[in-house]
Biopython code that builds the backbone (N, CA, C, O; Angstrom):
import numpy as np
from Bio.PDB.StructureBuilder import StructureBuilder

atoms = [
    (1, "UNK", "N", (-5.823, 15.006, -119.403)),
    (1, "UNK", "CA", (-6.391, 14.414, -118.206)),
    (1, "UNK", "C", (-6.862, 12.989, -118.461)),
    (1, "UNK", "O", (-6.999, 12.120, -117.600)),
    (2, "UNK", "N", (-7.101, 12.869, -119.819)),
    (2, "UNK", "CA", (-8.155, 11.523, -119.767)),
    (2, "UNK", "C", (-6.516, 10.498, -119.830)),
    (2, "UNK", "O", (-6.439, 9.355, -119.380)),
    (3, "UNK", "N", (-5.726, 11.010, -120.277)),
    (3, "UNK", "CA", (-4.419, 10.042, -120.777)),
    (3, "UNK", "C", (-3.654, 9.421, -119.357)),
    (3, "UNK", "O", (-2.976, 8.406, -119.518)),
    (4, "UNK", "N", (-3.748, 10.015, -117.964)),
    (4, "UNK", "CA", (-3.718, 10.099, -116.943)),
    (4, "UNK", "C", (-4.518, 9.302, -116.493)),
    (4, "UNK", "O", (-3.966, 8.758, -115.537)),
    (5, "UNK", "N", (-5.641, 8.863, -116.647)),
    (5, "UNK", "CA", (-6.406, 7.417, -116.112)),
    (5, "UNK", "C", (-6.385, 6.436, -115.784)),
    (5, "UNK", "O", (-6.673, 5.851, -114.741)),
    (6, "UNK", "N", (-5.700, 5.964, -117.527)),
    (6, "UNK", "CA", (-5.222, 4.816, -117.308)),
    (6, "UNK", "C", (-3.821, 3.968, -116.788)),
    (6, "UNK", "O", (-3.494, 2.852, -116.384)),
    (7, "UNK", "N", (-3.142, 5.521, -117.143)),
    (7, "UNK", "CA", (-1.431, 5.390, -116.585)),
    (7, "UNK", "C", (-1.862, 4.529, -115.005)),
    (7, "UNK", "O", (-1.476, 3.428, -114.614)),
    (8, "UNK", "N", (-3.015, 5.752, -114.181)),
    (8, "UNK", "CA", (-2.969, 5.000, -113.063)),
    (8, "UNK", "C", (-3.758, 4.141, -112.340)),
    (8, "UNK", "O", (-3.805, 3.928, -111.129)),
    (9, "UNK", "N", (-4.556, 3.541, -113.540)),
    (9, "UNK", "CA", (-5.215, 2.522, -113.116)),
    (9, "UNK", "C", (-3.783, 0.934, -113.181)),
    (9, "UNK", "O", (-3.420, 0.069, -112.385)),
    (10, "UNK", "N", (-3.380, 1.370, -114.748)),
    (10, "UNK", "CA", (-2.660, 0.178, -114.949)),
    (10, "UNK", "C", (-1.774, 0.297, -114.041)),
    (10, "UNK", "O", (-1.468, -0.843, -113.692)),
    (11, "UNK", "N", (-1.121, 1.155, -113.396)),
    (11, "UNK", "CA", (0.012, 1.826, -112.773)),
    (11, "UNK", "C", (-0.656, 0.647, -111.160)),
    (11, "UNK", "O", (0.111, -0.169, -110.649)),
    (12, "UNK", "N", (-1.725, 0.787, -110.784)),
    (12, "UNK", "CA", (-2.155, 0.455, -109.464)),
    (12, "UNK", "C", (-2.524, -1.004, -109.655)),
    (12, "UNK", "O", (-2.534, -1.709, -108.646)),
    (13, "UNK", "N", (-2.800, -1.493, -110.725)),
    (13, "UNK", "CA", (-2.862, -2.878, -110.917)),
    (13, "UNK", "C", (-1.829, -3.527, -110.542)),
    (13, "UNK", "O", (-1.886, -4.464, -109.745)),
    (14, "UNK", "N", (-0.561, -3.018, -111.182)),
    (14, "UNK", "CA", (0.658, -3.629, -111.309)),
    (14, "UNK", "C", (1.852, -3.575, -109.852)),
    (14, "UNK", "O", (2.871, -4.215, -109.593)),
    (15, "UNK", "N", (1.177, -2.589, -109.216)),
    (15, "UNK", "CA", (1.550, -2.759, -107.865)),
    (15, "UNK", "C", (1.007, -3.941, -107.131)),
    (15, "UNK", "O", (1.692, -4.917, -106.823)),
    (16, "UNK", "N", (-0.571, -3.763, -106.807)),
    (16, "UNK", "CA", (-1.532, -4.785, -106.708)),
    (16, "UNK", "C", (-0.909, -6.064, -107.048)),
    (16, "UNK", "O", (-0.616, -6.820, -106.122)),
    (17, "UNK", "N", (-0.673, -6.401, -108.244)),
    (17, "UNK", "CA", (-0.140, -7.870, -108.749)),
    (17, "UNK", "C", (1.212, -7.623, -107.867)),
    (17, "UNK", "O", (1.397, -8.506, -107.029)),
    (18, "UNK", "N", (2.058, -6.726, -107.898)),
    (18, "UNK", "CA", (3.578, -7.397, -107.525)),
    (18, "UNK", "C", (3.328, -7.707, -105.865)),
    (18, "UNK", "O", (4.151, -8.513, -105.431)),
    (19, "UNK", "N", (2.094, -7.090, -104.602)),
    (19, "UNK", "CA", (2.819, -7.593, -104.101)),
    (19, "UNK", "C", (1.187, -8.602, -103.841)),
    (19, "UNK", "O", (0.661, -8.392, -102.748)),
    (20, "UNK", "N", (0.415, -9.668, -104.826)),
    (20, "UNK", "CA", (-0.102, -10.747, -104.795)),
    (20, "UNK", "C", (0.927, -11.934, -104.955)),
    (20, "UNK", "O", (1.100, -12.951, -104.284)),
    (21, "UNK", "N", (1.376, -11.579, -105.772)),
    (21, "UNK", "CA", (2.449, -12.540, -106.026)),
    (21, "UNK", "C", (3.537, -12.835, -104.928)),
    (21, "UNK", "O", (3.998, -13.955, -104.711)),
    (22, "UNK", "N", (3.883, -11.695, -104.275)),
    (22, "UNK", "CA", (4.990, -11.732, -103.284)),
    (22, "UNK", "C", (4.448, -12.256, -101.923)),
    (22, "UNK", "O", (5.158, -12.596, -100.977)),
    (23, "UNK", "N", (2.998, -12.273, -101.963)),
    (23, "UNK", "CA", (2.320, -12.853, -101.045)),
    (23, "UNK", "C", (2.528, -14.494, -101.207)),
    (23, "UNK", "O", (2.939, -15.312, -100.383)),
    (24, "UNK", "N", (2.118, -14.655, -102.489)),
    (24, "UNK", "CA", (2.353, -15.830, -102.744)),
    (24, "UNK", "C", (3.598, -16.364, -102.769)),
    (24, "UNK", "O", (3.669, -17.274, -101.943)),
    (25, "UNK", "N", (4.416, -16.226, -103.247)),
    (25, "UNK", "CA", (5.891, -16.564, -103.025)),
    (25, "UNK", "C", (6.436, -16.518, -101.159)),
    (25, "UNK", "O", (7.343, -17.093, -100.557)),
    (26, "UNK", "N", (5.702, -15.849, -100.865)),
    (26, "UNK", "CA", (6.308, -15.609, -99.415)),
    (26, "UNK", "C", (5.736, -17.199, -98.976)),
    (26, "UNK", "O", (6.524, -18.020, -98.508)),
    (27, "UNK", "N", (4.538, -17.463, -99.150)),
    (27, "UNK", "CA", (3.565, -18.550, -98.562)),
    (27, "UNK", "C", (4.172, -19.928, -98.725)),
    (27, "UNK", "O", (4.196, -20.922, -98.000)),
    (28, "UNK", "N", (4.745, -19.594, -100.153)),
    (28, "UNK", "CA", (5.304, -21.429, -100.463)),
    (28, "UNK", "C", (6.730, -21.060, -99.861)),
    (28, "UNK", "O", (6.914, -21.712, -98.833)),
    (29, "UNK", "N", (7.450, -20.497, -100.067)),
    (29, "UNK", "CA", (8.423, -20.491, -99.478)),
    (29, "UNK", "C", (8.184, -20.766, -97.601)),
    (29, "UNK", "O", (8.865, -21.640, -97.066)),
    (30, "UNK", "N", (7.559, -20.251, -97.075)),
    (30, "UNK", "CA", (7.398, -20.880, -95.704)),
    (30, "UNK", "C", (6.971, -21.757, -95.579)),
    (30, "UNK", "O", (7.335, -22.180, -94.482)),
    (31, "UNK", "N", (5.935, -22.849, -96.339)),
    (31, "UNK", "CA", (5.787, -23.978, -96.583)),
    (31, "UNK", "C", (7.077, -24.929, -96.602)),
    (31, "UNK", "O", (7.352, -26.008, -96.078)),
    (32, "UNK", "N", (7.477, -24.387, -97.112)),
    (32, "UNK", "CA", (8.827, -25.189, -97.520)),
    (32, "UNK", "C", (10.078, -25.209, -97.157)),
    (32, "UNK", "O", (10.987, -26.016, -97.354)),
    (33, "UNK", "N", (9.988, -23.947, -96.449)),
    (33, "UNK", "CA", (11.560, -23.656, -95.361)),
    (33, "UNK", "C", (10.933, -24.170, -93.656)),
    (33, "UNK", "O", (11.621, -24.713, -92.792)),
    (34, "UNK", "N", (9.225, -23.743, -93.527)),
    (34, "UNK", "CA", (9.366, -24.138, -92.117)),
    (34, "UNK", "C", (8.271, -25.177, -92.178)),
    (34, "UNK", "O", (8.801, -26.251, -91.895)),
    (35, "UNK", "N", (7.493, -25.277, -92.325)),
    (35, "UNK", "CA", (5.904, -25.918, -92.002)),
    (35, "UNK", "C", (6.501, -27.228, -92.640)),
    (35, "UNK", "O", (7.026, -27.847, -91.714)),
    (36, "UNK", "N", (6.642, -27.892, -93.780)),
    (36, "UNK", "CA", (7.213, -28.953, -94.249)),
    (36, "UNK", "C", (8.194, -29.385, -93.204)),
    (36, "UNK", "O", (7.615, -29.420, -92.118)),
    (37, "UNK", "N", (9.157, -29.646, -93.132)),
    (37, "UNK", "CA", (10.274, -29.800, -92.171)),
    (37, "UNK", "C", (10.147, -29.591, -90.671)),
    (37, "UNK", "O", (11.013, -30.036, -89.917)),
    (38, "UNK", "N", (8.803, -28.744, -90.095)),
    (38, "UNK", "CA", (8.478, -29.491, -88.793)),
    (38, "UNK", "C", (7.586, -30.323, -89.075)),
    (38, "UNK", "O", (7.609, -31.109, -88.127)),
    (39, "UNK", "N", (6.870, -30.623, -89.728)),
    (39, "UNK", "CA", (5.954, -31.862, -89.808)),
    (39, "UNK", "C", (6.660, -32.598, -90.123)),
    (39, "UNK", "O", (6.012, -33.630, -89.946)),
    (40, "UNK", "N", (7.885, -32.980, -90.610)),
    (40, "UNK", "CA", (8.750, -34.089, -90.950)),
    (40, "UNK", "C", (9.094, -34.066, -89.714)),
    (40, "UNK", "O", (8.498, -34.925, -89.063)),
    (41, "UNK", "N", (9.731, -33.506, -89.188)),
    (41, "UNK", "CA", (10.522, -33.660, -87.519)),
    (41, "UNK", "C", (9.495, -33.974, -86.431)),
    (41, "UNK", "O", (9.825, -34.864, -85.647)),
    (42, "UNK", "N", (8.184, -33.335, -86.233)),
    (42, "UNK", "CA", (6.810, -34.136, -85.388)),
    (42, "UNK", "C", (7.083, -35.736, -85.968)),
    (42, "UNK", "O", (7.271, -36.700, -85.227)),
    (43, "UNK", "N", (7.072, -35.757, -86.630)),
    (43, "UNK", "CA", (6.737, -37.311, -87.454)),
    (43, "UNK", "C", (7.765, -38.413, -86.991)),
    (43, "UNK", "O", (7.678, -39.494, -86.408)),
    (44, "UNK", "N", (8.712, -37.692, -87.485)),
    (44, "UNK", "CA", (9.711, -38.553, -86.815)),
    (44, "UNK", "C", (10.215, -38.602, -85.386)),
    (44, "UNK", "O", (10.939, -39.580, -85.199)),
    (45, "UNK", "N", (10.017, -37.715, -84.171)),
    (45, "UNK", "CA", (9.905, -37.882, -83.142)),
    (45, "UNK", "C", (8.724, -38.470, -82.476)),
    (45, "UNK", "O", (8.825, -38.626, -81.259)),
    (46, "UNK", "N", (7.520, -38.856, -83.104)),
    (46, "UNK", "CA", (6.317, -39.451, -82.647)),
    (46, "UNK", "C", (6.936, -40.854, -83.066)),
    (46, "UNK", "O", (6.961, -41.668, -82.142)),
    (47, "UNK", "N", (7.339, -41.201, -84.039)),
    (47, "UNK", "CA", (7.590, -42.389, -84.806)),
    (47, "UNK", "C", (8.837, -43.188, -83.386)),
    (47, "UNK", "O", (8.604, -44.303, -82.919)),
    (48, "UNK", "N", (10.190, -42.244, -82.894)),
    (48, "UNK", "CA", (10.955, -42.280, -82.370)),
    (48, "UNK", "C", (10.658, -42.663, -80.670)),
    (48, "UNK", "O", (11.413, -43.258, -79.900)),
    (49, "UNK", "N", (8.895, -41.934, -80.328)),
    (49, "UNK", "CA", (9.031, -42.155, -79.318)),
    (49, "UNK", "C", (8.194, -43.582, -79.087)),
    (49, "UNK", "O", (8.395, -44.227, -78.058)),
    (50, "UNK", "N", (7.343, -43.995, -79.991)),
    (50, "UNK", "CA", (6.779, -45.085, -80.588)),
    (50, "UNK", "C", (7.418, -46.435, -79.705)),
    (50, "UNK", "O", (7.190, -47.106, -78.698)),
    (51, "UNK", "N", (8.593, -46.291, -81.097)),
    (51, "UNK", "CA", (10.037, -47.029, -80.632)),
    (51, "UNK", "C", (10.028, -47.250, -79.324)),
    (51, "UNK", "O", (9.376, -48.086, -78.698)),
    (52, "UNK", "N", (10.976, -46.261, -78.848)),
    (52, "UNK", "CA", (11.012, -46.471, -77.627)),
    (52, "UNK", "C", (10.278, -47.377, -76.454)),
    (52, "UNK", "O", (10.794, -48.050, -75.562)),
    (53, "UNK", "N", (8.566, -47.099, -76.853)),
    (53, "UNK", "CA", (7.620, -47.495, -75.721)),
    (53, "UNK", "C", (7.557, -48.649, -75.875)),
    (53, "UNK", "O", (7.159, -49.328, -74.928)),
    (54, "UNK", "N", (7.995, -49.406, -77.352)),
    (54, "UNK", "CA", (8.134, -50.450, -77.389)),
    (54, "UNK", "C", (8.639, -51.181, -77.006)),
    (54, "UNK", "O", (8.175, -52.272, -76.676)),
    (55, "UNK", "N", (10.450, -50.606, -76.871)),
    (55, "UNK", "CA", (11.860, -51.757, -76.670)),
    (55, "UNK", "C", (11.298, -51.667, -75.391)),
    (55, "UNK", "O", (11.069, -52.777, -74.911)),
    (56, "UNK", "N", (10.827, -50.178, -74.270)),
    (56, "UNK", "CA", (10.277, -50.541, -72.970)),
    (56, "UNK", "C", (9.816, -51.700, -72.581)),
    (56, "UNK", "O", (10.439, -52.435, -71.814)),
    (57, "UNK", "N", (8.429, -52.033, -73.185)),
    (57, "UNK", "CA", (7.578, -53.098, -72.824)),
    (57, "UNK", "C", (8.230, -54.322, -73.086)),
    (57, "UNK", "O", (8.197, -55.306, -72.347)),
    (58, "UNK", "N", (8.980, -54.204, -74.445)),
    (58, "UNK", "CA", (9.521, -55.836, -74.600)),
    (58, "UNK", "C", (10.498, -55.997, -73.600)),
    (58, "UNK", "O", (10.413, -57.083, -73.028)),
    (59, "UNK", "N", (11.700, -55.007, -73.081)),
    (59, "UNK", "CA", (12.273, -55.025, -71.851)),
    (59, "UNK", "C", (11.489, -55.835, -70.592)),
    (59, "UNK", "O", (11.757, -56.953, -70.154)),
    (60, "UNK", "N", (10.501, -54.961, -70.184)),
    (60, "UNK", "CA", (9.598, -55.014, -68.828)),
    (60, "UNK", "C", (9.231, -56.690, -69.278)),
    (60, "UNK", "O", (9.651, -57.635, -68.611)),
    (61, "UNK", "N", (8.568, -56.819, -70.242)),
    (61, "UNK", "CA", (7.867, -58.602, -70.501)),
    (61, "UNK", "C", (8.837, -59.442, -70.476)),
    (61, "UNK", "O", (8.447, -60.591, -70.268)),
    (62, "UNK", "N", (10.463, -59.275, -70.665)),
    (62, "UNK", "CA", (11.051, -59.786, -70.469)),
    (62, "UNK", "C", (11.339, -60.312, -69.146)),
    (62, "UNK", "O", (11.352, -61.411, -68.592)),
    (63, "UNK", "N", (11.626, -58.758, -68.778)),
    (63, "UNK", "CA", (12.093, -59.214, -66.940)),
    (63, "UNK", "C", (10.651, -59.885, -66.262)),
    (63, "UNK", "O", (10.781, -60.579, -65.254)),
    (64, "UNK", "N", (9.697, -59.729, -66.661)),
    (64, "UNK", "CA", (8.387, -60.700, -65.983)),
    (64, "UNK", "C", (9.132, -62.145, -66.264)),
    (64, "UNK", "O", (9.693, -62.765, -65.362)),
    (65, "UNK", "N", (9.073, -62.556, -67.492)),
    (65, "UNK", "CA", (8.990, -63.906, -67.665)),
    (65, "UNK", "C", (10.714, -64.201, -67.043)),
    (65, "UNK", "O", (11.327, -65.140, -67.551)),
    (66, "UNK", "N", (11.272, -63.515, -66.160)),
    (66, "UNK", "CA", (12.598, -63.382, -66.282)),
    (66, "UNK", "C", (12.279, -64.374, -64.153)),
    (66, "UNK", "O", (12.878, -65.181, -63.442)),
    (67, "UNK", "N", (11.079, -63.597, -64.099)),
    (67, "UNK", "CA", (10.799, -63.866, -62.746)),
    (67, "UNK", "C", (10.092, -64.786, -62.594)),
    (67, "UNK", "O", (9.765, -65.134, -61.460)),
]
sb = StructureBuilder()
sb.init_structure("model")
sb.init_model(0)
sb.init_chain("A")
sb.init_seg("    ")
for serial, (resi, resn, name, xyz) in enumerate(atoms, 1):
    if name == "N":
        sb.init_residue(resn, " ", resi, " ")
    sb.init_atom(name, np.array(xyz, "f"), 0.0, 1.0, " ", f" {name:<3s}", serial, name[0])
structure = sb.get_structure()
């Protein structure tokens, strides 16, 4: 009985660890397949629409001084 203890203590640790780890692996991996790469794509569509509001206005100030 006593030899049985530890089988399942260590036995329940090692579950415990496999799925800490798989927690963890799950985490960076979605970091890095999704959360990274929409914050790159926010970024660059804020950056994109930026742009835009710009060539607008220099357009519009144009056609003022156009008048």
């Amino acid at each position: 009985m006593s030899s049985l203890v530890p089988i399942v203590y260590y036995g329940g640790l090692t579950v415990l660890f496999f799925f800490w780890i798989y927690g963890i692996v799950s985490f960076v991996l979605d970091l890095k397949n999704k959360v990274i790469p929409g914050i790159i794509q926010y970024r660059r569509g804020r950056k994109a629409q930026k742009e835009k509001k710009e060539q607008e206005e220099e357009r519009d100030e144009h056609e003022r001084q156009l008048y």
